[in-house]
C-alpha positions as CSV (number, residue, x, y, z in Angstrom):
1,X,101.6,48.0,62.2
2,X,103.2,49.8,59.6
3,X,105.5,52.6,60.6
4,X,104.0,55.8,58.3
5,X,100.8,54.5,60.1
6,X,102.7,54.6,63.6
7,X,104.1,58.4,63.0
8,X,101.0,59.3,61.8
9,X,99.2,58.0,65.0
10,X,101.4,58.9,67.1
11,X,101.4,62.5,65.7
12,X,98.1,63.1,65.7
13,X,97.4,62.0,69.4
14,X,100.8,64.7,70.2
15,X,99.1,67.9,68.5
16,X,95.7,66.8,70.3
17,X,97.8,66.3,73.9
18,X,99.2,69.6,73.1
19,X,96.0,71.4,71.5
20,X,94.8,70.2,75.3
21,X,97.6,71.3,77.3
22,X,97.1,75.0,75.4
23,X,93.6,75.1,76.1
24,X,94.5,74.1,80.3
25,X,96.9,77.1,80.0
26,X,94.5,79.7,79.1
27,X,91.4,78.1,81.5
28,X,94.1,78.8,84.4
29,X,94.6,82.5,83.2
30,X,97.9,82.5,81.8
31,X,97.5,85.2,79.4
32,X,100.6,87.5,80.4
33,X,101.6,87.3,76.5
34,X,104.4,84.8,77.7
35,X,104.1,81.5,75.5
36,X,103.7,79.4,78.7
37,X,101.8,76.4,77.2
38,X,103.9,76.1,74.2
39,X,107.1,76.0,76.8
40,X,105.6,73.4,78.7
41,X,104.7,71.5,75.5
42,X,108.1,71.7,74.4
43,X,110.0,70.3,77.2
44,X,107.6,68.1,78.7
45,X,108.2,65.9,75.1
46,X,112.2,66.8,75.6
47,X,111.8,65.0,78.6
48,X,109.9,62.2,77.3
49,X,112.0,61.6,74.6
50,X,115.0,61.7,76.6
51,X,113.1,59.2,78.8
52,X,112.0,57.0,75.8
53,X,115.5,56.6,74.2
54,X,117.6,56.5,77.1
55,X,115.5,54.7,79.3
56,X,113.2,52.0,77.5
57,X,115.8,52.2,74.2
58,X,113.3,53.2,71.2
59,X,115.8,53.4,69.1
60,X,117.3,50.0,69.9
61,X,116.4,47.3,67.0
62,X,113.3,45.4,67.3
63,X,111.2,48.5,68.8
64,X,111.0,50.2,65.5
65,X,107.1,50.6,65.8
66,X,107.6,52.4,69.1
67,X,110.2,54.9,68.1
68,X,107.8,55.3,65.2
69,X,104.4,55.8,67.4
70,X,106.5,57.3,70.4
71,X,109.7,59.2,70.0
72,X,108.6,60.4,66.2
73,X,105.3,60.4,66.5
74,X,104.1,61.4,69.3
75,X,107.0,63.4,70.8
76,X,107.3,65.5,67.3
77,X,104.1,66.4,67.3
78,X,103.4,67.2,70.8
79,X,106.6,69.5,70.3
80,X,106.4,72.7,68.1
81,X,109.2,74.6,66.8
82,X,106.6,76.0,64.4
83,X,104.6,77.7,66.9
84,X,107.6,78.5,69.4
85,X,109.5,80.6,66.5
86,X,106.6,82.3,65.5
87,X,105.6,82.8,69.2
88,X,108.8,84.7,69.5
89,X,108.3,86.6,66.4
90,X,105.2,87.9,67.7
91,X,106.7,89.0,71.0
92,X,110.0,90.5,69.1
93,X,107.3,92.7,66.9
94,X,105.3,93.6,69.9
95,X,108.4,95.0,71.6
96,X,108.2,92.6,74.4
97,X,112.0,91.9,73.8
98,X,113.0,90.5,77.8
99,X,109.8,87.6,77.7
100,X,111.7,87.0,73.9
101,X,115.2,86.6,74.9
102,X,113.5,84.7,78.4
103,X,111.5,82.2,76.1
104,X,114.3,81.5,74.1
105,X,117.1,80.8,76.3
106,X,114.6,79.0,79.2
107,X,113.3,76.5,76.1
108,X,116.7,75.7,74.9
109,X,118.7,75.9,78.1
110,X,115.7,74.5,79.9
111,X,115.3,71.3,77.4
112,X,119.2,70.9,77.6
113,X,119.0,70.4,81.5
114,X,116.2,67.8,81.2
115,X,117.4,66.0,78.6
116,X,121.1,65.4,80.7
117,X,118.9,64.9,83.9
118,X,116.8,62.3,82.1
119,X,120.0,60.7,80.5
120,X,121.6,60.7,84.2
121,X,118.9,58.4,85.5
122,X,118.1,56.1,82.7
C-alpha cells in the first residue's frame, strides 16, 4: 500500500472515530460548555500513540505502512488541535475563563501523564 494512501485512510477513519465520539458526548448530555468530547478525543489518541510506538514499535523500520495508517493517520486525525484552540477561544470570549485555563492544563498535563504511563508499561 502506498503510504499517502495509508495517511489518507487512516485519517479519514480518525475524524469519523472522533465525529462519532462527539456525537456520543452530546446523546449523553454533556453540554455544560466544557469541550468534553474533544478532551477525550485528544488523549484517548495520546494514549494510543504512546501505545503504538512504544509498545508495537511503528516507528521501527519495516512497519512504515503502519506508522503511516496508525500513528499518522489515524492518531492525527482522530486528535484536533484545530478544534481544541478554537474550543478554548470560544470559552475565553464567553468569559468562561476557569473551564479555559481547566481545559488547557487537564489536555496537556493530562496527555503528558498518559503518554509516561503508556511508555512505563510498553
Amino acid at each position: 500500500m502506498n503510504l499517502w494512501l495509508a495517511v489518507f485512510l487512516g485519517g479519514g477513519a480518525g475524524s469519523l472515530v472522533r465525529y462519532a465520539l462527539s456525537l456520543l458526548f452530546l446523546r449523553v448530555g454533556l453540554k455544560d460548555g466544557f469541550p468534553w468530547a474533544t478532551l477525550a478525543a485528544n488523549l484517548i489518541a495520546t494514549a494510543l500513540l504512546a501505545w503504538l510506538i512504544l509498545r508495537y514499535q511503528v516507528h521501527a523500520p519495516g512497519k512504515e505502512h503502519w506508522r503511516a495508517l496508525l500513528a499518522i493517520g489515524f492518531c492525527g486525525g482522530f486528535s484536533t488541535m484545530s478544534t481544541f484552540s478554537f474550543e478554548n477561544f470560544q470559552l475565553l470570549r464567553d468569559g468562561l475563563y476557569v473551564h479555559a485555563v481547566a481545559n488547557i492544563v487537564i489536555s496537556v498535563g493530562a496527555g503528558i501523564l498518559f503518554f509516561t504511563l503508556f511508555a512505563r508499561s510498553a
